[in-house]
N, CA, C and O atoms as CSV, one atom per row, in Angstrom:
chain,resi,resn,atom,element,x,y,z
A,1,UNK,N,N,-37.067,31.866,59.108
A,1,UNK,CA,C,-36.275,31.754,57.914
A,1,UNK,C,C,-37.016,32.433,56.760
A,1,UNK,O,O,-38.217,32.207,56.616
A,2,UNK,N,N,-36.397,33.212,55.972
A,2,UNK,CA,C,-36.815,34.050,54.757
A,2,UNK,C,C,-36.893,33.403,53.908
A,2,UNK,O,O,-35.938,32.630,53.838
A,3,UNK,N,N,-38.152,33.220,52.554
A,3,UNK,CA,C,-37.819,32.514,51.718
A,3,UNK,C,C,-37.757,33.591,50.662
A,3,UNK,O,O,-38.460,34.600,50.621
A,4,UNK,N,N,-36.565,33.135,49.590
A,4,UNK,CA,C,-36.127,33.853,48.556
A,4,UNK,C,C,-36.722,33.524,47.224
A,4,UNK,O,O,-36.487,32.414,46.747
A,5,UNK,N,N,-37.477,34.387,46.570
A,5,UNK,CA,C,-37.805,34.225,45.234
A,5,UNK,C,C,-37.197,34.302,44.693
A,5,UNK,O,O,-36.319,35.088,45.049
A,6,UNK,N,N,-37.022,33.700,43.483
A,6,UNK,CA,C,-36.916,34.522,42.098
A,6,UNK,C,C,-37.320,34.861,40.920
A,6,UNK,O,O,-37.964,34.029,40.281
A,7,UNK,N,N,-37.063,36.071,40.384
A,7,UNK,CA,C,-38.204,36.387,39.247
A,7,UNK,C,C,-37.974,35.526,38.111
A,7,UNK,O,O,-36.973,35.034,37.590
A,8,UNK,N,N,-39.475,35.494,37.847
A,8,UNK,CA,C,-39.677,34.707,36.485
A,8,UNK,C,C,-40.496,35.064,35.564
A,8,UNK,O,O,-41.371,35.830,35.967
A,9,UNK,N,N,-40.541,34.762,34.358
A,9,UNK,CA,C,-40.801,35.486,32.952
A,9,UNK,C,C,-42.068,36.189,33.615
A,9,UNK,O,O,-42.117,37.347,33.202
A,10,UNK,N,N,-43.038,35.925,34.435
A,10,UNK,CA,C,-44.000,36.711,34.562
A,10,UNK,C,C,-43.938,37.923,35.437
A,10,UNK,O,O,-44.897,38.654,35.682
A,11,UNK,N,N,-42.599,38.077,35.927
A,11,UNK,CA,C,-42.161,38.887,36.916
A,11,UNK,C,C,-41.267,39.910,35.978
A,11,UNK,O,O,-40.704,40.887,36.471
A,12,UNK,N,N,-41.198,39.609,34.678
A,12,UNK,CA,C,-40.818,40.999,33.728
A,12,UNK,C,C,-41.291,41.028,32.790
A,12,UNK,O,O,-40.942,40.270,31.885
A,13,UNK,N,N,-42.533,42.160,32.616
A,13,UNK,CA,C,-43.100,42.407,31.337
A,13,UNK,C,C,-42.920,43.922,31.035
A,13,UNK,O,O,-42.261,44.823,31.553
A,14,UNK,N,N,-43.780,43.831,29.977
A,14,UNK,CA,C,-43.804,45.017,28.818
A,14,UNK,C,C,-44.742,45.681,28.934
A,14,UNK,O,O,-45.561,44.891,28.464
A,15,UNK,N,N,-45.540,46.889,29.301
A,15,UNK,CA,C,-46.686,47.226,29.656
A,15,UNK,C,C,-46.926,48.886,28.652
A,15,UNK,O,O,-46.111,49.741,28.303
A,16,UNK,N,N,-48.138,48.784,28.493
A,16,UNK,CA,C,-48.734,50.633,27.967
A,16,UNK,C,C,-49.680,50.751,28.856
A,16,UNK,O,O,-50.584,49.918,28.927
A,17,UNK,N,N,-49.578,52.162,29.931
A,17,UNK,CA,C,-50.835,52.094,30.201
A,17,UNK,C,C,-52.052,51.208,31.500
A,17,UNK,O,O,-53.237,51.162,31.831
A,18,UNK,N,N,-50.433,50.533,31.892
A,18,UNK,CA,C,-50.760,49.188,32.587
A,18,UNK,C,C,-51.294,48.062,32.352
A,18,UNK,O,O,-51.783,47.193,33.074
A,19,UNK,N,N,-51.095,48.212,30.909
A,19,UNK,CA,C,-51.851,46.938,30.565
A,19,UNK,C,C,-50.558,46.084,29.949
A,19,UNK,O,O,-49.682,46.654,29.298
A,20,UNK,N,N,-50.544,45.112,30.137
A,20,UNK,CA,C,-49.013,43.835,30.043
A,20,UNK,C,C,-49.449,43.111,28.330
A,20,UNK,O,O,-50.248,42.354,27.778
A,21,UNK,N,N,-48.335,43.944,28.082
A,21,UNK,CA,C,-48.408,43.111,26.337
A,21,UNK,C,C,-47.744,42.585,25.993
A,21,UNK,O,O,-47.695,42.401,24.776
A,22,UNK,N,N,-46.652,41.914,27.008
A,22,UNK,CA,C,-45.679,41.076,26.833
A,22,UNK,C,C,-44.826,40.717,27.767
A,22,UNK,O,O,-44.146,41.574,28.332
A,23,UNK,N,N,-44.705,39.098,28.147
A,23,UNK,CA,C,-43.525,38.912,29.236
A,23,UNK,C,C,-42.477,38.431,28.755
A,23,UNK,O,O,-42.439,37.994,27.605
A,24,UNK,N,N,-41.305,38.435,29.682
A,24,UNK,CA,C,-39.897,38.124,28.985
A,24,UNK,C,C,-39.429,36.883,30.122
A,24,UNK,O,O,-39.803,36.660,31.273
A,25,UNK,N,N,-38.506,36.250,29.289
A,25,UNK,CA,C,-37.818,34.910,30.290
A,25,UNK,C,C,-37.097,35.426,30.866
A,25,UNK,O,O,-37.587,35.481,31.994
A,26,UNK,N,N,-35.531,36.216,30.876
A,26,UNK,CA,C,-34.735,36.827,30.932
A,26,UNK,C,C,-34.073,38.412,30.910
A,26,UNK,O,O,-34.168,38.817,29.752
A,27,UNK,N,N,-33.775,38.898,31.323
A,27,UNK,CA,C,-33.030,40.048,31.085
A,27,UNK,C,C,-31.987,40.592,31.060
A,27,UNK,O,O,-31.378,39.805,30.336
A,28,UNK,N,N,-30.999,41.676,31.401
A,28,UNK,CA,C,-29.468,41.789,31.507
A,28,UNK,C,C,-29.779,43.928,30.881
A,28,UNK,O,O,-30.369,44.334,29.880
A,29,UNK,N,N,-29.186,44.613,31.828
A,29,UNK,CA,C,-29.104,45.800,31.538
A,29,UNK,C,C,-27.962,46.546,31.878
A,29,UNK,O,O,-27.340,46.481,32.938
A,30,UNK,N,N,-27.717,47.304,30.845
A,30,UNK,CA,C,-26.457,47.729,31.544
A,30,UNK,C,C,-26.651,49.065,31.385
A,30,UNK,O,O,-27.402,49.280,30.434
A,31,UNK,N,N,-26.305,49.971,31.892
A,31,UNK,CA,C,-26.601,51.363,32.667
A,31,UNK,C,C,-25.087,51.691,32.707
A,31,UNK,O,O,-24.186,51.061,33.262
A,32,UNK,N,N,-25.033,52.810,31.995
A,32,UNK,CA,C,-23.977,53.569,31.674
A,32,UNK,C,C,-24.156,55.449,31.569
A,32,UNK,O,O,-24.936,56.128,30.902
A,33,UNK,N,N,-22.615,56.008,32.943
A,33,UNK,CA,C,-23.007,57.235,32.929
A,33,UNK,C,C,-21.810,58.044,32.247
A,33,UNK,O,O,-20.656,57.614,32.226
A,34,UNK,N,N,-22.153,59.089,31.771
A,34,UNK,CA,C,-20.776,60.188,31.155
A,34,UNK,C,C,-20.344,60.849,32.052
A,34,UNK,O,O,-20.857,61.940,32.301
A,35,UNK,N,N,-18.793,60.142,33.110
A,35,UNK,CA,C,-18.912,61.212,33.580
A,35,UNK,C,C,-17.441,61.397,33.256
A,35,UNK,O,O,-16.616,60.599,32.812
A,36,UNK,N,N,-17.291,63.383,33.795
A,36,UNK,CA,C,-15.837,63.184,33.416
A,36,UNK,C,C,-14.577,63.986,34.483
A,36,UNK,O,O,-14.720,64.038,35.704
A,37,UNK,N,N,-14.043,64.244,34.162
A,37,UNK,CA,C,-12.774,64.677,35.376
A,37,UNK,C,C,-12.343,66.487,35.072
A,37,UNK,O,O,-11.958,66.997,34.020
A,38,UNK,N,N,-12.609,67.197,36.542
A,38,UNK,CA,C,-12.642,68.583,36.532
A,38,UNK,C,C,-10.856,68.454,36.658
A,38,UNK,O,O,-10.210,67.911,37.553
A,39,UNK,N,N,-10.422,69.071,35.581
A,39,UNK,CA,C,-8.975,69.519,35.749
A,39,UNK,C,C,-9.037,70.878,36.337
A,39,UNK,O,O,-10.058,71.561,36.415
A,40,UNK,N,N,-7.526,71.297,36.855
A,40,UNK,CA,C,-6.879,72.475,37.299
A,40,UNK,C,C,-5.801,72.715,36.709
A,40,UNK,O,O,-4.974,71.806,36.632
A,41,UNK,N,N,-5.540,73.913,36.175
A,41,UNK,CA,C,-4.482,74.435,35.625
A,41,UNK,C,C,-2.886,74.100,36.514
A,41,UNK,O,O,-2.592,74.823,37.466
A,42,UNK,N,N,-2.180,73.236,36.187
A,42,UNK,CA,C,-1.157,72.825,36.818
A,42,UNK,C,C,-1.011,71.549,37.714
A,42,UNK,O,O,-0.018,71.028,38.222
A,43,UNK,N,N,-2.112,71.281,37.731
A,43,UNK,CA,C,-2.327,69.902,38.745
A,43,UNK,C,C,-1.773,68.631,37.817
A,43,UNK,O,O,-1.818,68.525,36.592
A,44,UNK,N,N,-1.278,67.776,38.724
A,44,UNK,CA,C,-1.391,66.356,37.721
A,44,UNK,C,C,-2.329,65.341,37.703
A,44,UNK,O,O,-2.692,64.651,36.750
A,45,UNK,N,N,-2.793,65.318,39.223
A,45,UNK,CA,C,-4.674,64.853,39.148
A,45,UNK,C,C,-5.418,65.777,38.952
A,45,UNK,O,O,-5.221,66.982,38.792
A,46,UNK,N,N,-6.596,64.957,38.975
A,46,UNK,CA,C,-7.879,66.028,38.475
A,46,UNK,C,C,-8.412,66.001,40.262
A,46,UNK,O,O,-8.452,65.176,41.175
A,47,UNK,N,N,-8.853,67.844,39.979
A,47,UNK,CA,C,-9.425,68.049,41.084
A,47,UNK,C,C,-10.577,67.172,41.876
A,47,UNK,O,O,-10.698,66.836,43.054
A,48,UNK,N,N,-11.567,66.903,40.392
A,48,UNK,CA,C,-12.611,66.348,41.168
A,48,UNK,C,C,-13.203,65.517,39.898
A,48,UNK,O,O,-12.685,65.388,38.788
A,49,UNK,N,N,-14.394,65.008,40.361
A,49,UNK,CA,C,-15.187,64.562,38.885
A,49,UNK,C,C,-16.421,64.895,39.294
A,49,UNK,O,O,-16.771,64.965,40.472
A,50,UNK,N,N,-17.483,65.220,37.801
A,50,UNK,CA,C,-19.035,65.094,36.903
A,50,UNK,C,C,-19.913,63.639,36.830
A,50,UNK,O,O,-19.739,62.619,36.163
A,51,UNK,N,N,-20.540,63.876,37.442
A,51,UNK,CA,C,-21.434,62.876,36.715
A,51,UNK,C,C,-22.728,63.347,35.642
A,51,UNK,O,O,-23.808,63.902,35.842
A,52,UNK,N,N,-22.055,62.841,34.439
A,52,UNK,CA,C,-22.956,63.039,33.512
A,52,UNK,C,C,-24.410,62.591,33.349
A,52,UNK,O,O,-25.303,62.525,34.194
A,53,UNK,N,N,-24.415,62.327,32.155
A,53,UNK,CA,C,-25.869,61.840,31.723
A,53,UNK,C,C,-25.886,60.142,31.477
A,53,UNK,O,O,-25.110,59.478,30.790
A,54,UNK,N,N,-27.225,59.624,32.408
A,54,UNK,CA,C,-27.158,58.477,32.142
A,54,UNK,C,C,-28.191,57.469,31.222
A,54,UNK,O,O,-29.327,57.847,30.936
A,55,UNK,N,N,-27.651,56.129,30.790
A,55,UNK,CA,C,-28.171,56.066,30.095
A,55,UNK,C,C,-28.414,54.352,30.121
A,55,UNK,O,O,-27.489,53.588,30.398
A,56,UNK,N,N,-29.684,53.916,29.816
A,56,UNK,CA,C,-30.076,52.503,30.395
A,56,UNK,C,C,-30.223,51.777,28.875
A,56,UNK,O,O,-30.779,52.321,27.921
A,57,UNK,N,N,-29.705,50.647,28.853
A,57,UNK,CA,C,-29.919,49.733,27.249
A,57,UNK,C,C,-30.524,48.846,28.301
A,57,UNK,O,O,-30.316,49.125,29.482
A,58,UNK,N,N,-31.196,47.883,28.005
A,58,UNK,CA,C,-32.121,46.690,28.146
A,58,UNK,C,C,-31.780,45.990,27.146
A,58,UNK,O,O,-31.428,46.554,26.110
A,59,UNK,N,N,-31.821,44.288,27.270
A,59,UNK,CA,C,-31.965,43.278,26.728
A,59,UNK,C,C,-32.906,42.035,26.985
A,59,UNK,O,O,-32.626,41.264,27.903
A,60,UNK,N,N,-33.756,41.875,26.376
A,60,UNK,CA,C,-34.763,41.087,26.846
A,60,UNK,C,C,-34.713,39.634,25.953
A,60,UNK,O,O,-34.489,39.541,24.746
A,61,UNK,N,N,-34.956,38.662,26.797
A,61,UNK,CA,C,-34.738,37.112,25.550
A,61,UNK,C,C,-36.301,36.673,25.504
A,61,UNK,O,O,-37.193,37.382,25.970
A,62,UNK,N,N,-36.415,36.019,25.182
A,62,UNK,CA,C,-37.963,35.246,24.747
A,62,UNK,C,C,-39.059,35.726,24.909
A,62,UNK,O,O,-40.039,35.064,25.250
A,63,UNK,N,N,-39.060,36.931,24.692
A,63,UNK,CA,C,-40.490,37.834,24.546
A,63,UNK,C,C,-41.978,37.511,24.291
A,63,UNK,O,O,-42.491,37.996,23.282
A,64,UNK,N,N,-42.556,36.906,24.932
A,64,UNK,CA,C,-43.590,36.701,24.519
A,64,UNK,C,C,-44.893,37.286,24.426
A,64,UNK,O,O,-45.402,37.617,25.497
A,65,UNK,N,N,-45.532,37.482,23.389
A,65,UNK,CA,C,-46.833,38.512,23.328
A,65,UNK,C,C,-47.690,37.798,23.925
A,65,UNK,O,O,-47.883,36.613,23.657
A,66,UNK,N,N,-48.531,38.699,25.140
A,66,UNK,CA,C,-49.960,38.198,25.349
A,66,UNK,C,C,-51.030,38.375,24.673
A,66,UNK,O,O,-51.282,39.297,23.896
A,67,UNK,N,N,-51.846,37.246,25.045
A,67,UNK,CA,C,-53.107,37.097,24.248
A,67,UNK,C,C,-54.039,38.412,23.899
A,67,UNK,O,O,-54.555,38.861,22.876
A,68,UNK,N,N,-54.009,38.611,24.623
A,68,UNK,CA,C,-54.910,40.586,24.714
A,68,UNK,C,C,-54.057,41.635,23.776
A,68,UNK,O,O,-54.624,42.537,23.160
A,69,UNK,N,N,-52.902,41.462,23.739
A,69,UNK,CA,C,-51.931,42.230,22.928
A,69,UNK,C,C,-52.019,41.607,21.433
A,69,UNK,O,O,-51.824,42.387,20.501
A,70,UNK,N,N,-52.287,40.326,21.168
A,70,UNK,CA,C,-52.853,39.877,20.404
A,70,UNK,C,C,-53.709,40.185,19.021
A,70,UNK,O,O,-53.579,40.530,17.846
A,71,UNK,N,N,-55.069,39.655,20.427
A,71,UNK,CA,C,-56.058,40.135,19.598
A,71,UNK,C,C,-56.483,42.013,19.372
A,71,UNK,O,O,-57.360,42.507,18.664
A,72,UNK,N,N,-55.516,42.666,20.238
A,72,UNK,CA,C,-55.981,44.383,19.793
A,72,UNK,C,C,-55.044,44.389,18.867
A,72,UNK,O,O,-54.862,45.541,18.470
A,73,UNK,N,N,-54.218,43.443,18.230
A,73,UNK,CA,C,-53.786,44.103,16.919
A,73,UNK,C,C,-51.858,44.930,17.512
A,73,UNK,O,O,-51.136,45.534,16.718
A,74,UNK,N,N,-51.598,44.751,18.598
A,74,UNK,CA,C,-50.431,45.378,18.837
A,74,UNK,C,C,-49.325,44.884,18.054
A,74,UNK,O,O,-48.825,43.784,17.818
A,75,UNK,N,N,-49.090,46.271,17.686
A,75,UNK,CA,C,-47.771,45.846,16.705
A,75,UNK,C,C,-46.547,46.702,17.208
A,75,UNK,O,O,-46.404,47.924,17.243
A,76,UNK,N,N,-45.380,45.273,17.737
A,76,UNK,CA,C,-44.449,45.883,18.477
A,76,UNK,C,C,-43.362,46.783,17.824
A,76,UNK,O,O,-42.582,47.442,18.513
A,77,UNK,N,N,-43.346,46.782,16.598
A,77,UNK,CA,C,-42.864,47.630,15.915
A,77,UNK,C,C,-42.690,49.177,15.759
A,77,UNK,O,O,-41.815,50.006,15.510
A,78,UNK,N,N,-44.337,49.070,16.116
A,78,UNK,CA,C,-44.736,50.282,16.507
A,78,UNK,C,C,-44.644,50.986,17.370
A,78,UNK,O,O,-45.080,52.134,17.281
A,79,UNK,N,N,-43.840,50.362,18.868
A,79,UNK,CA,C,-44.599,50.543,20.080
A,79,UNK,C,C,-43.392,52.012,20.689
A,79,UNK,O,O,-42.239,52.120,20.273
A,80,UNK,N,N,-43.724,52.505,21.213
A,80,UNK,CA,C,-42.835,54.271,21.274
A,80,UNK,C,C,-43.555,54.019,22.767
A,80,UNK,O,O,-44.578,53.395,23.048
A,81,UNK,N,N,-42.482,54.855,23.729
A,81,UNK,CA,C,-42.623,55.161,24.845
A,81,UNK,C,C,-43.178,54.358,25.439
A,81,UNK,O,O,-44.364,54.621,25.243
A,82,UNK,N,N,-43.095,53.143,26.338
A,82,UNK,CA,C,-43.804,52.280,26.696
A,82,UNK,C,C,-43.208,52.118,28.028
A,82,UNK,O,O,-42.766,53.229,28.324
A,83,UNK,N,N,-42.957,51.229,29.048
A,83,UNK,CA,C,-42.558,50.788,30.084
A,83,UNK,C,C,-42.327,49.357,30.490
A,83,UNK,O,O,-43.128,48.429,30.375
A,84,UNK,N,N,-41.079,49.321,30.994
A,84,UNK,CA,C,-40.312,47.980,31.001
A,84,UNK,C,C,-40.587,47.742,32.824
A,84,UNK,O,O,-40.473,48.592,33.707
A,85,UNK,N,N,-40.994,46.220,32.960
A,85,UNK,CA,C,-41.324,46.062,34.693
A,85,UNK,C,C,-40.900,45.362,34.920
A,85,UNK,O,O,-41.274,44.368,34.298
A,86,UNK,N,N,-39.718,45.106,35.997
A,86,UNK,CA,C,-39.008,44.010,36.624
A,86,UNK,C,C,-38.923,43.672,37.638
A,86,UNK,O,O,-37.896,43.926,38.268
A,87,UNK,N,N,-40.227,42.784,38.353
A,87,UNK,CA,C,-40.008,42.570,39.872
A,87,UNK,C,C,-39.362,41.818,40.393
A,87,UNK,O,O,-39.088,40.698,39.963
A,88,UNK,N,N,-39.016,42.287,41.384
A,88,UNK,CA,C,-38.162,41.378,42.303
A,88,UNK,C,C,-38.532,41.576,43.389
A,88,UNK,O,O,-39.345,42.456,43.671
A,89,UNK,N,N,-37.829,40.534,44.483
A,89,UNK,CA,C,-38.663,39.763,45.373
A,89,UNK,C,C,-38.936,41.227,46.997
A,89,UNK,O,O,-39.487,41.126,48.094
A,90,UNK,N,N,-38.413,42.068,46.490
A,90,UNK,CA,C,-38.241,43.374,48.045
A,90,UNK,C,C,-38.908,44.735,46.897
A,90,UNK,O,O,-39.631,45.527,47.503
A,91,UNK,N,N,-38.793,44.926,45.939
A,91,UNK,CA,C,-39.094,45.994,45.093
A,91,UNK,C,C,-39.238,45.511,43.504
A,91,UNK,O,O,-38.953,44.418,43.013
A,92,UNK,N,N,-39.734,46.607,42.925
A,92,UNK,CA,C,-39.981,46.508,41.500
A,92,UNK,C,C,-39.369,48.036,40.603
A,92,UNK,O,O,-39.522,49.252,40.722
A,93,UNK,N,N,-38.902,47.451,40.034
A,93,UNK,CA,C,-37.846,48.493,38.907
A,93,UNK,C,C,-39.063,48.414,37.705
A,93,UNK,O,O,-39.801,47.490,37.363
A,94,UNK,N,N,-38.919,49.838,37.224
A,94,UNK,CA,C,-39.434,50.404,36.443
A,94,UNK,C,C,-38.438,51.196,35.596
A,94,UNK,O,O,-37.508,51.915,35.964
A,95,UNK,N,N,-38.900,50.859,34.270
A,95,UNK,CA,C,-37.514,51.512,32.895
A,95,UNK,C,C,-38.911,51.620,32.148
A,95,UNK,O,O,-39.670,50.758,31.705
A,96,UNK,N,N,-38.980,53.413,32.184
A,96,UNK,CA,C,-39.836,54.229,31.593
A,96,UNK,C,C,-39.571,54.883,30.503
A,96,UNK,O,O,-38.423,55.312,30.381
A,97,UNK,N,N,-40.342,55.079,29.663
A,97,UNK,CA,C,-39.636,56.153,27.931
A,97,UNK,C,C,-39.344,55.087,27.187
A,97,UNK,O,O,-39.184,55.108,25.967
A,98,UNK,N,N,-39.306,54.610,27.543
A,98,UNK,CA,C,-39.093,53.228,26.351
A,98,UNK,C,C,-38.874,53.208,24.736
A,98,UNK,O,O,-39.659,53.622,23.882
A,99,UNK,N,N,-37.747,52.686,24.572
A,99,UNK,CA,C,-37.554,52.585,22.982
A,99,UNK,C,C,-36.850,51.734,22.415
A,99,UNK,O,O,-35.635,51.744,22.610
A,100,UNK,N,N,-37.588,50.558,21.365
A,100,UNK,CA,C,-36.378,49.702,21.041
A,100,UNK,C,C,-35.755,50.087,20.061
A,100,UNK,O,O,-36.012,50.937,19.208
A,101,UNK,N,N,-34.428,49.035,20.306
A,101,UNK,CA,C,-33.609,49.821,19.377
A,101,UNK,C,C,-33.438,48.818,18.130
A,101,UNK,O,O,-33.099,49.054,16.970
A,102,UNK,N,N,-33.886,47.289,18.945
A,102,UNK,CA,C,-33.709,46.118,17.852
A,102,UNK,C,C,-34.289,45.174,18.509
A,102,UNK,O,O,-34.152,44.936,19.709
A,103,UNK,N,N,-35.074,44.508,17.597
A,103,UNK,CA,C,-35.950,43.169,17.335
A,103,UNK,C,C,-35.548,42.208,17.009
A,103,UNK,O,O,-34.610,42.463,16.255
A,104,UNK,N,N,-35.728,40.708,17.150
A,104,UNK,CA,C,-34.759,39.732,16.309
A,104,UNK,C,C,-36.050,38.651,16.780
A,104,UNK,O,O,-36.562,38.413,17.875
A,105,UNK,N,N,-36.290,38.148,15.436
A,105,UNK,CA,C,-37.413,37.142,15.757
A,105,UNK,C,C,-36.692,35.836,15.353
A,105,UNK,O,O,-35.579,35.648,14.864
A,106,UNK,N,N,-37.896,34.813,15.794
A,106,UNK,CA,C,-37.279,33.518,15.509
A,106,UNK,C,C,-38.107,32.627,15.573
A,106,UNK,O,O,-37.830,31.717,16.354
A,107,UNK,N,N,-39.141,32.551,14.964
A,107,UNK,CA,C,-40.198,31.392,15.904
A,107,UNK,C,C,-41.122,30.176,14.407
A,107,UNK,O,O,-41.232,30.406,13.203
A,108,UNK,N,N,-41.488,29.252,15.036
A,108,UNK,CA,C,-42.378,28.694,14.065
A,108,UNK,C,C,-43.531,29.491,13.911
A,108,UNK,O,O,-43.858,30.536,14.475
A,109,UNK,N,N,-44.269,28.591,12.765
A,109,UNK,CA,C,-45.557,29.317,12.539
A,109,UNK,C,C,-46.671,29.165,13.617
A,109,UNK,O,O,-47.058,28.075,14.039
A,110,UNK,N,N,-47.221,30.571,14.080
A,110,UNK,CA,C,-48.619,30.746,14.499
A,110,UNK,C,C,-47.539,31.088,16.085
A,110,UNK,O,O,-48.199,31.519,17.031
A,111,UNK,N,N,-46.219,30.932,16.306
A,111,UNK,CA,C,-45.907,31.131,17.915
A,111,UNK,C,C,-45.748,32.724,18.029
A,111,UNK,O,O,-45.326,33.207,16.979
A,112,UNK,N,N,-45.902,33.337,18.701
A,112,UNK,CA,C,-46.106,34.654,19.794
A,112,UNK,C,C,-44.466,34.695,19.805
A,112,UNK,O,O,-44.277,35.899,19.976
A,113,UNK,N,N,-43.214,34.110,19.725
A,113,UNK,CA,C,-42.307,34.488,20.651
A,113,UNK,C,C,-41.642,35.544,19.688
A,113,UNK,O,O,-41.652,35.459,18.459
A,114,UNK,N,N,-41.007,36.647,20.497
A,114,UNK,CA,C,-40.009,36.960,19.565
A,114,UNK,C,C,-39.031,37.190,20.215
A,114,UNK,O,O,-39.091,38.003,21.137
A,115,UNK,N,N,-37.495,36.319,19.800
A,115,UNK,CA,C,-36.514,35.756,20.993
A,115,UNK,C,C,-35.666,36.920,21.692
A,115,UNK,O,O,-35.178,36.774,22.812
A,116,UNK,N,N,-35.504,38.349,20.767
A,116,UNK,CA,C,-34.963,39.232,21.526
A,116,UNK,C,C,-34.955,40.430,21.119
A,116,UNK,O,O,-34.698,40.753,19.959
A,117,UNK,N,N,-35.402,41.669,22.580
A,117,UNK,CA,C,-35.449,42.929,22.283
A,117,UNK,C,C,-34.131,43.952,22.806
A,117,UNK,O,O,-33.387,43.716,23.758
A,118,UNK,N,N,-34.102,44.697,22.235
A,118,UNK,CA,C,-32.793,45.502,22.708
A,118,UNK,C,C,-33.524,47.038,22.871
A,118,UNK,O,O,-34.217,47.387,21.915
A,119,UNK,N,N,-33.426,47.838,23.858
A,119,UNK,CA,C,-34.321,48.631,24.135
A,119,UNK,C,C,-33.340,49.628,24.876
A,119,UNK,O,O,-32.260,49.308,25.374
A,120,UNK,N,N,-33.938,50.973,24.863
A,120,UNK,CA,C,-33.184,52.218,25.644
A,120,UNK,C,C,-34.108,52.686,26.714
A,120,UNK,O,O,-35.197,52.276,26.310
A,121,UNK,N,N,-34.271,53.174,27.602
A,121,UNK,CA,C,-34.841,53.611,28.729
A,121,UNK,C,C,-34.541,54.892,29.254
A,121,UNK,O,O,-33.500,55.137,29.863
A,122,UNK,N,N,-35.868,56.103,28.917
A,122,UNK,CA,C,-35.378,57.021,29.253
A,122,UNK,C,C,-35.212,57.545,30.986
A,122,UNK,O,O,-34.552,58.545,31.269
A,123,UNK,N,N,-35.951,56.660,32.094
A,123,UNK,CA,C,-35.686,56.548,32.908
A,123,UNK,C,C,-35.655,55.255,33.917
A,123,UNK,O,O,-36.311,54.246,33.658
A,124,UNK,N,N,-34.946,55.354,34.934
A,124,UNK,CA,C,-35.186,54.104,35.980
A,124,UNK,C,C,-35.706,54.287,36.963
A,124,UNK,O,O,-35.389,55.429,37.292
A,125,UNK,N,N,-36.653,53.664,38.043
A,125,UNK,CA,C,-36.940,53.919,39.290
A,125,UNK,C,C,-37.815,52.877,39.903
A,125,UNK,O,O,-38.794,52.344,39.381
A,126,UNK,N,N,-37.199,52.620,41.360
A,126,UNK,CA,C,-37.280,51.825,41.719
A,126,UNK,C,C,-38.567,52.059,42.953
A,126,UNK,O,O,-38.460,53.160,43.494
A,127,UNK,N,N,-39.591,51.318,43.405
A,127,UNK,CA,C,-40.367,51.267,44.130
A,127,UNK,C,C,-40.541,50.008,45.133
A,127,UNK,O,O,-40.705,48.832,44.810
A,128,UNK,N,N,-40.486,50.404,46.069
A,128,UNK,CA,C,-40.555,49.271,47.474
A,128,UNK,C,C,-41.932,49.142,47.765
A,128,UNK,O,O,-42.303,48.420,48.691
């Protein structure tokens, strides 16, 4: 009998470099492509279709900064091109190029969390 994991906040973080500057509770991505429909002069369907250019948004909930990200002073504000890691229990997805698009904090004083990131991904790929 197989036993089935599932991922948990430490099974999706935020990394530069390989170094993890933040894990998340949650996630949700939606991946969207342009594609569009080859017409023919006289036809009433389209001959065929394009697949365009695609494009990955990320949503991350309860973000939490690690201690090491911490104390070097990382400021997520700042953070350009980075890499998003989501394992799961047969492979691990990787959302590379990284860019957020929006921050939304929420926390008492002195807590690490910040409850949600909204992020673009300039690529995906998956490794077994």
């Amino acid at each position: 009998m197989a036993i089935i994991t599932v991922p948990t906040s430490r099974d999706i973080y935020i990394e530069i470099n390989g170094q993890k500057l933040a894990v998340a509770q949650s996630y949700k991505v939606k991946t969207t492509r342009e594609s569009r429909y080859v017409e023919a002069f006289g036809s009433e369907e389209p001959v065929g279709t394009i697949g365009g250019r695609t494009r990955h948004v990320v949503e991350l909930s309860r973000v939490v900064i690690s201690e090491g990200a911490l104390s070097d002073g990382v400021d997520f504000y700042a953070l350009s091109g980075f890499n998003l890691v989501i394992v799961k229990p047969d492979r691990k997805l990787i959302y590379s190029g990284c860019e957020w698009s929006e921050i939304s904090e929420n926390a008492n004083l002195n807590d690490t969390v910040i409850e949600w990131i909204s992020l673009v991904a300039q690529k995906r790929m998956e490794v077994r």
